[in-house]
C-alpha positions as MATLAB code, in Angstrom:
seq = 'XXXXXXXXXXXXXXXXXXXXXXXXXXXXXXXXXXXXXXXXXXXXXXXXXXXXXXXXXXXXXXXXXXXXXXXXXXXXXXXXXXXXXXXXXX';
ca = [
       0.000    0.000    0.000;
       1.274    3.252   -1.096;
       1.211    6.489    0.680;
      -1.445    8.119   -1.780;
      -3.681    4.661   -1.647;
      -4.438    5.845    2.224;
      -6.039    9.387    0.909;
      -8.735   10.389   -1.020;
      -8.575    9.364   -4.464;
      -9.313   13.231   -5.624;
      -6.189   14.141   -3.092;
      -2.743   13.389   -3.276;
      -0.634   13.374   -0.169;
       0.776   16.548   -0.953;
      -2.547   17.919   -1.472;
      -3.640   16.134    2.181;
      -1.040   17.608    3.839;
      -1.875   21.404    2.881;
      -5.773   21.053    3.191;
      -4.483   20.144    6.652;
      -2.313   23.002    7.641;
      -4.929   25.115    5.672;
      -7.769   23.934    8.455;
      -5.396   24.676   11.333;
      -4.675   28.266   10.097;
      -1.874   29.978   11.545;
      -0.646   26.725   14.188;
       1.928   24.035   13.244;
       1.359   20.514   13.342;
       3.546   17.506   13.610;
       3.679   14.545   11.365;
       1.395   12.223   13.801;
      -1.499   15.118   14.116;
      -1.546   15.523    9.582;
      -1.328   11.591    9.827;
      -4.286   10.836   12.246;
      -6.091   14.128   10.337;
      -5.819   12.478    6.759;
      -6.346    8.745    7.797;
      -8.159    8.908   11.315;
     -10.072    5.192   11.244;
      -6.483    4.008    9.718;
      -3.056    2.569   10.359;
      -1.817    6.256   10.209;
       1.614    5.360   11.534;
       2.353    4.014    8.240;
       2.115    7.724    6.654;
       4.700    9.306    8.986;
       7.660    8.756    6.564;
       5.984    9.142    3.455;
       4.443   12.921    5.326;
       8.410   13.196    6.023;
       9.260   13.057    2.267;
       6.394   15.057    0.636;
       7.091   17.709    3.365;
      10.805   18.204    2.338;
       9.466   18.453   -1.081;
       6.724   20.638   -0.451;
       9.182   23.039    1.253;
      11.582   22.987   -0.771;
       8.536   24.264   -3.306;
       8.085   27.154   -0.812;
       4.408   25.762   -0.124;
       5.386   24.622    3.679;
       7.855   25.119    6.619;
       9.462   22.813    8.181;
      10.168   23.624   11.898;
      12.493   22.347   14.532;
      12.660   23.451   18.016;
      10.018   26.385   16.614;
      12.768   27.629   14.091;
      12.830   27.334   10.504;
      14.418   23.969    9.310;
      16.633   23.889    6.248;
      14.270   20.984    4.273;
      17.351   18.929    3.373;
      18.983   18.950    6.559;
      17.075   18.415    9.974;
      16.553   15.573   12.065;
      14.382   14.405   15.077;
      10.987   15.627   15.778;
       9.632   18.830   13.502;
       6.552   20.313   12.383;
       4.882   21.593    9.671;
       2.956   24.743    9.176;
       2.105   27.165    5.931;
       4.484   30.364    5.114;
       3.595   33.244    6.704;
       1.540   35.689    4.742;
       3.014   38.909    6.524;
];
C-alpha cells in the first residue's frame, strides 16, 4: 500500500497535507497530528515517513515550513521531531 492509496482518491498526499495546515490556520502541526487528520479510522503510523518526504518536497517548493525546536528547518537537513505549518503571509 502506497502512501497516496491511504487518501482520497481526488487528493494526493501533498494535497492532504496542505488542506491540513490550511484547516489549522496559523498553528503548526507535527507529522502524527496531519497523519491521524488524513487517515483517522487508519493505520496512520504508516504515513509518517511518506508525510516526512512530501514535506521536504513541499518546502523545498516554498508551499510549507518545516520547523524544529520552533525555528525554521533547512528541508534537506534536519533531524528528530519537527513540524509543519504554511508560510507566513506577513
Amino acid at each position: 500500500m502506497t502512501a497516496s492509496d491511504s487518501t482520497s482518491p481526488a487528493l494526493s498526499l501533498e494535497e492532504s497535507i496542505l488542506k491540513t495546515l490550511t484547516h489549522a490556520g496559523s498553528k503548526s502541526l507535527s507529522a502524527p497530528e496531519i497523519a491521524h487528520a488524513i487517515a483517522p479510522e487508519g493505520d496512520w503510523h504508516d504515513l509518517l515517513v511518506p508525510i516526512r518526504r512530501a514535506a521536504v518536497a513541499l518546502a523545498q517548493a516554498g508551499r510549507l515550513v518545516i520547523y524544529r525546536k520552533g525555528k525554521i528547518a533547512d528541508p534537506n537537513d534536519f533531524r528528530g521531531v519537527y513540524r509543519l505549518g504554511l508560510p507566513r503571509q506577513d
